[in-house]
Every structure is written in structure tokens, then in C-alpha cells.
C-alpha positions in Angstrom: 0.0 0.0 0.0 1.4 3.1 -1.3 2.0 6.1 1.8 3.8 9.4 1.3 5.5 12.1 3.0 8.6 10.2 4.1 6.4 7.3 5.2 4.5 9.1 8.2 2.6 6.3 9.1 1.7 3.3 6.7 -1.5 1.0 6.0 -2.3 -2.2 4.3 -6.1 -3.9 4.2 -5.6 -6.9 6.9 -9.3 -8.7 5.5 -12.1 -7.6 3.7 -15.9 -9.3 4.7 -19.6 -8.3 3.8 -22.2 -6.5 6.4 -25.8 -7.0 4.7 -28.8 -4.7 5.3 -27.0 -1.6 5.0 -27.9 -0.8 1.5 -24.9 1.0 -0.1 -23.0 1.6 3.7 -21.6 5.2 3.1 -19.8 5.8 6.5 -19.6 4.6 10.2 -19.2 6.0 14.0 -17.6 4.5 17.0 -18.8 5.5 20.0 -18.3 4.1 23.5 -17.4 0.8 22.1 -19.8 0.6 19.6 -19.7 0.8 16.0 -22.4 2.5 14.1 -22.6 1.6 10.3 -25.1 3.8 7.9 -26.3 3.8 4.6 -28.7 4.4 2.3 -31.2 1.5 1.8 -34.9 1.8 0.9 -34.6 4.1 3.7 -31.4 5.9 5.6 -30.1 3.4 8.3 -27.8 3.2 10.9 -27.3 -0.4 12.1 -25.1 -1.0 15.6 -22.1 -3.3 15.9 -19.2 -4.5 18.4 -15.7 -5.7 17.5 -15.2 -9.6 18.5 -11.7 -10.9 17.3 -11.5 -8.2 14.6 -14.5 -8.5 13.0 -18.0 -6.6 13.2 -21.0 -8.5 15.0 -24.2 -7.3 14.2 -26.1 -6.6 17.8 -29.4 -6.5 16.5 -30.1 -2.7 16.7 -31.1 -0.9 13.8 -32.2 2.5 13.6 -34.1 4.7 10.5 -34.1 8.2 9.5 -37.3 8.9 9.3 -40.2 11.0 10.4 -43.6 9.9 10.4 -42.1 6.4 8.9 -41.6 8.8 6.0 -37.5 8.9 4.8 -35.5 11.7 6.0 -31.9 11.5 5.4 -32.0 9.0 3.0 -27.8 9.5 1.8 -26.6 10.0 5.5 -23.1 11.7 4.8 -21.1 11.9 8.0 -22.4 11.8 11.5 -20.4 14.1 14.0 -20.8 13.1 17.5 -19.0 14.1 20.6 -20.7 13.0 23.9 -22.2 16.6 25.6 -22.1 18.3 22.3 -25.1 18.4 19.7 -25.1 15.5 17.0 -25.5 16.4 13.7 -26.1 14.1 10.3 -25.1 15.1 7.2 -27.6 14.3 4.0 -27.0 14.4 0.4 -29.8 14.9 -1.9 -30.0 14.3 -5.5 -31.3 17.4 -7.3 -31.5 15.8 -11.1 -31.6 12.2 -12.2 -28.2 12.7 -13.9 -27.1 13.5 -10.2 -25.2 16.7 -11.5 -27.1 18.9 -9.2 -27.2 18.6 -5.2 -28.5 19.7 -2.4 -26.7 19.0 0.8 -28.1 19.4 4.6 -27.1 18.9 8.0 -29.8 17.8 10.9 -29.1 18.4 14.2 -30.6 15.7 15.8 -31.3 14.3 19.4 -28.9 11.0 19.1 -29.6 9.1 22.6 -33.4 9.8 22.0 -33.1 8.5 18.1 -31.0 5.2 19.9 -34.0 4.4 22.0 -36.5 5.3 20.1 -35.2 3.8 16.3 -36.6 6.8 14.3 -36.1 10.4 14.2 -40.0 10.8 15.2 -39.6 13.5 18.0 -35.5 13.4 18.1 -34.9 15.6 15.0 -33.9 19.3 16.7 -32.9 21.3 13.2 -32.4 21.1 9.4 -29.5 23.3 8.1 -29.6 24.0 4.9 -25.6 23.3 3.6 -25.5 25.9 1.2 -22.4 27.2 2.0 -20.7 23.8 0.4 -20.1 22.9 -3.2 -21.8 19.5 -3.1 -22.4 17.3 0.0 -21.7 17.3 3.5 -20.0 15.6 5.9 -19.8 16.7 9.2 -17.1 15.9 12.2 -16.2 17.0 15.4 -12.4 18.1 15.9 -10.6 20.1 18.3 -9.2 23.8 17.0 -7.2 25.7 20.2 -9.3 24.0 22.9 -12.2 24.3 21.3 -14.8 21.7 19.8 -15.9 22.8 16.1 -18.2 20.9 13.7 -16.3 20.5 10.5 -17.3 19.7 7.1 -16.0 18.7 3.6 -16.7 19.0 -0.3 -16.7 16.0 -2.3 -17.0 17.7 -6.2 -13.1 17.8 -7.7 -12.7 21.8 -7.9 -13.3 24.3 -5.2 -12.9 22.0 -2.0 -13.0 23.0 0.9 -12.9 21.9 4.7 -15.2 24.0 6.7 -15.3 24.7 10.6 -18.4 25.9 12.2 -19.5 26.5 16.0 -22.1 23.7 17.3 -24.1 26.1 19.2 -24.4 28.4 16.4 -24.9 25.6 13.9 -27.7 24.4 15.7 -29.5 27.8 16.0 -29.4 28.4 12.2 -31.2 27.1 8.7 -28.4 27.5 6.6 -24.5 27.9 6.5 -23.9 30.3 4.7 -25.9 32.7 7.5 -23.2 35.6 8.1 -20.7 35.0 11.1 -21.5 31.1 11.1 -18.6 30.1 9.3 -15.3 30.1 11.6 -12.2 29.1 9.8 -11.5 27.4 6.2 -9.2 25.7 4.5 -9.2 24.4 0.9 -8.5 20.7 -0.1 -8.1 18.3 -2.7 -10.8 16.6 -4.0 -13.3 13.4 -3.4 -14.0 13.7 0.1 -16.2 11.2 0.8 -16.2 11.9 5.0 -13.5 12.6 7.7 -12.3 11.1 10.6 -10.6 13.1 13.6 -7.9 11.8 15.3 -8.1 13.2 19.0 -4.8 11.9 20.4 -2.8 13.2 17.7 -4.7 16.3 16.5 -4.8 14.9 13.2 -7.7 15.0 10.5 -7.9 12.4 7.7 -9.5 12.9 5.0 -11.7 10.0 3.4 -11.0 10.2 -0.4 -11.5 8.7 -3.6 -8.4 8.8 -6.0 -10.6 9.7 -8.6 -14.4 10.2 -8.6 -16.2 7.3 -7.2 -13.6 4.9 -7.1 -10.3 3.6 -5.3 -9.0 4.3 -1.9 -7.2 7.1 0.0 -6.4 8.3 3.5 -5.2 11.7 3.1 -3.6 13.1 7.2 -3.7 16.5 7.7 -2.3 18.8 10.6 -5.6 20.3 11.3 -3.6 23.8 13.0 -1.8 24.7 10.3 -3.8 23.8 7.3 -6.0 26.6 9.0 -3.2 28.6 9.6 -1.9 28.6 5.8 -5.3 28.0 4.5 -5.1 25.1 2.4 -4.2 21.2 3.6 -1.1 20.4 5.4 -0.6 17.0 4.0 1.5 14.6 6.6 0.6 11.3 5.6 -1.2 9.4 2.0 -2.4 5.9 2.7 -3.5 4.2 -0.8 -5.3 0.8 -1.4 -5.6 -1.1 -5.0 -9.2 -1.7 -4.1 -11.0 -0.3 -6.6 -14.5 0.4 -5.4 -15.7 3.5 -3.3 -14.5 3.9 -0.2 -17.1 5.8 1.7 -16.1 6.1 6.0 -13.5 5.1 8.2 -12.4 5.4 11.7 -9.6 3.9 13.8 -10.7 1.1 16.4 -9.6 2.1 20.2 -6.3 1.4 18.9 -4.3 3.3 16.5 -3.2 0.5 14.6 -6.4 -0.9 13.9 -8.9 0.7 11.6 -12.2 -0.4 9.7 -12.9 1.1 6.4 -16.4 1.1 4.3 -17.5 0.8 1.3 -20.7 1.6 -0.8 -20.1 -2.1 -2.7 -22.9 -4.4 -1.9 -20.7 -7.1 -1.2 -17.2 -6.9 0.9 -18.1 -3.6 1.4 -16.1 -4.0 5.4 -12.3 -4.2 5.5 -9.7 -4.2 8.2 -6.8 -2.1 8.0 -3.6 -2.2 9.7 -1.0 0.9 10.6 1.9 1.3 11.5 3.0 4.7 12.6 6.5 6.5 12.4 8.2 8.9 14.8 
């Protein structure tokens, strides 16, 4: 597996295996030991999961975006939570049939109430319009100066950007592009399919596709001074071979283990191995 930037940290797929019922997965969150996988099926879905000798086992907890049994976020792009903190889900929404033109939002929503309940009936708080992005959204928590910030990322291949916006704000607002909202920027390369912020290392990886819709790449960014120069601070490529979409990732509890999605309907899991260099 191909890495840059005098080999900063390297990665390799360890095994790849299929999750069913997810539709086309397009992401995952772990949180408190559990791993939640979502995607778009006949409805947006998030389905829960635990790690038992390094693969996923389904625990037999699904829950829907909807409203009124009626679908929601049906492309759930991204789900940024941080435990005292608002959780938001982002939601890509095909404009044309040629799927040229989108629409992206971001729903603050009330994430322990959705877990018990199964649906977004009475948990969703606020829809945001993401007009401020050039297609999609995918929002994640990371920490800027001590401070938690909802960030969020263009997929399309020519104006990217990775945007950082205040969670308190964001969830008193219908749009992003309301003046002030926005707090810091940076611009990026293209075919960001979601991000995943590393706490212990102040790191943010970017989920990409080497080209559009296909093949894999981890792109490591130091968050501080991408903002600081105002485009991405690259400290680390990881590449695959694989050829389909990769869609989410996140590392396991331990830095050398990660788990990486895919929108393919089959093997659409894989585990990766790292191994990071002072």
C-alpha cells in the first residue's frame, strides 16, 4: 500500500468481509465501544455493531431516518458526535436524475433519544440547509485551540474545501452560509467522501477517492496549520488497489487498527492495519 511524506505512518487492508442490510454503507461512527454503520437502503439506516476478534457482530439494533415512517436522510453523509455536544447528520440529496445537481443538509438531531427510540419521530432538533458547500456534506467533530468545532468537507473535484463551524451556532441556524456562522477554512483536494478526527494526535484524515467514485485514499492532515496557511497540510497518504468507493473510516480504540467502508454491496467492510513512524 502506497504512503507518502517520508512514510509518516503506513496502511495495508488486513481482511475484507460483507455487512448485509446496509444498503450501499456510506460511513460509520464509534462510539463508547460501539460501532455504528449507515447507509442508504430503501430508507437511511444506521445499524449497531461491536468488534469480536476483529470483526464486526451485528447486535441486532437498527435505527431509521425517518419521520412519520416517511424517509429523512435517506444519503446519510457523515455523523459528528461528541458525547455533551449536539449531533448532527449530514444528507446528500440528489437534485436531477443525472445526479449533477445537489443539495446537501445537515440535521441536528437528538442522538440518545433517536437510539432508544429507532426513528427520528420527535429526536430531530434542526435542518440546516448546507448551502455554504459545493456538493455534499459531511460533518465531524475536531478540536481547533481547545475548542470543539463541527467540520465539514466538499466531495465535487474543484473548489474544496474543509469548513469549521460553532455547534451552538450551527444548531440555531437554517443555513451555513448565514453571516458569522462560518469560523475558519481551509481548501482541499478533491473526493471527500467523509473525515475522521484523530483526538490523540490532533490529526484530521481525510476519506477520499483517488478519482471520482472509485479507489481508496487516506489523506492526514495537521488540522492547525492547514487553518493557519489556508489550504491542507498533508503529513501522511495511505492508498489501497481496491477499486471500489470507499465511503467512511475510523480507527478502532487502537491506532493501529482501523475499519474502512465501502458503498459495494458485497465486501463492502475491510480491516486495516497501521503502523505509525516517529
Amino acid at each position: 500500500m502506497h504512503s507518502g511524506m517520508d512514510d509518516f505512518v503506513t496502511g495495508r487492508v488486513n481482511h475484507t468481509f460483507t455487512l448485509d442490510s446496509l444498503g450501499a454503507c456510506q460511513g460509520l461512527s464509534h462510539q463508547k465501544g460501539s460501532f455504528y454503520l449507515y447507509g442508504d437502503r430503501e430508507v437511511g439506516v444506521v445499524r449497531r455493531y461491536r468488534m469480536v476478534n476483529n470483526q464486526l457482530v451485528y447486535e441486532y439494533q437498527e435505527y431509521r431516518f425517518t419521520v412519520n415512517r416517511q424517509n429523512k436522510i435517506k444519503h446519510p453523509t457523515g455523523i459528528a458526535y461528541h458525547e455533551g455536544l449536539p449531533t448532527f447528520v449530514g444528507n446528500s440529496v440528489k437534485q436531477n436524475p443525472e445526479g449533477t445537481s445537489w443539495k446537501a443538509f445537515i440535521y441536528a438531531i437528538n442522538w440518545e433519544g433517536f437510539l432508544q427510540s429507532g426513528t427520528l419521530d420527535g429526536n430531530l432538533l434542526q435542518e440546516i440547509e448546507d448551502d455554504a458547500c459545493i456538493q455534499g456534506s459531511r460533518p465531524e467533530y475536531v478540536q481547533y485551540q481547545g475548542k470543539w468545532y463541527v467540520a465539514t468537507a466538499d466531495y465535487g473535484d474543484k473548489g474544496n474545501e474543509v469548513r469549521l463551524y460553532d455547534p451552538q451556532q450551527l444548531i440555531k441556524t437554517s443555513k451555513t452560509s448565514d453571516s458569522g456562522l462560518l469560523v475558519k477554512k481551509f481548501s482541499c483536494s478533491p473526493w471527500v467522501q467523509n473525515l475522521h478526527w484523530i483526538a490523540e494526535k490532533n490529526i484530521l484524515i481525510l476519506i477520499q477517492n483517488q478519482a471520482e467514485g472509485k479507489k481508496w485514499r487516506l489523506t492526514f492532515l495537521d488540522l492547525a496549520k492547514s487553518i493557519e496557511k489556508g489550504k491542507e497540510e498533508v503529513m501522511g497518504v495511505v492508498e489501497t488497489d481496491k477499486p471500489d468507493e470507499l465511503e467512511g473510516f475510523t480507527f478502532t480504540d487502537d491506532l493501529t487498527k482501523g475499519i474502512a467502508v465501502s458503498s459495494s454491496r458485497k465486501n463492502n467492510v475491510s480491516m486495516m492495519d497501521f503502523k505509525w513512524n516517529p
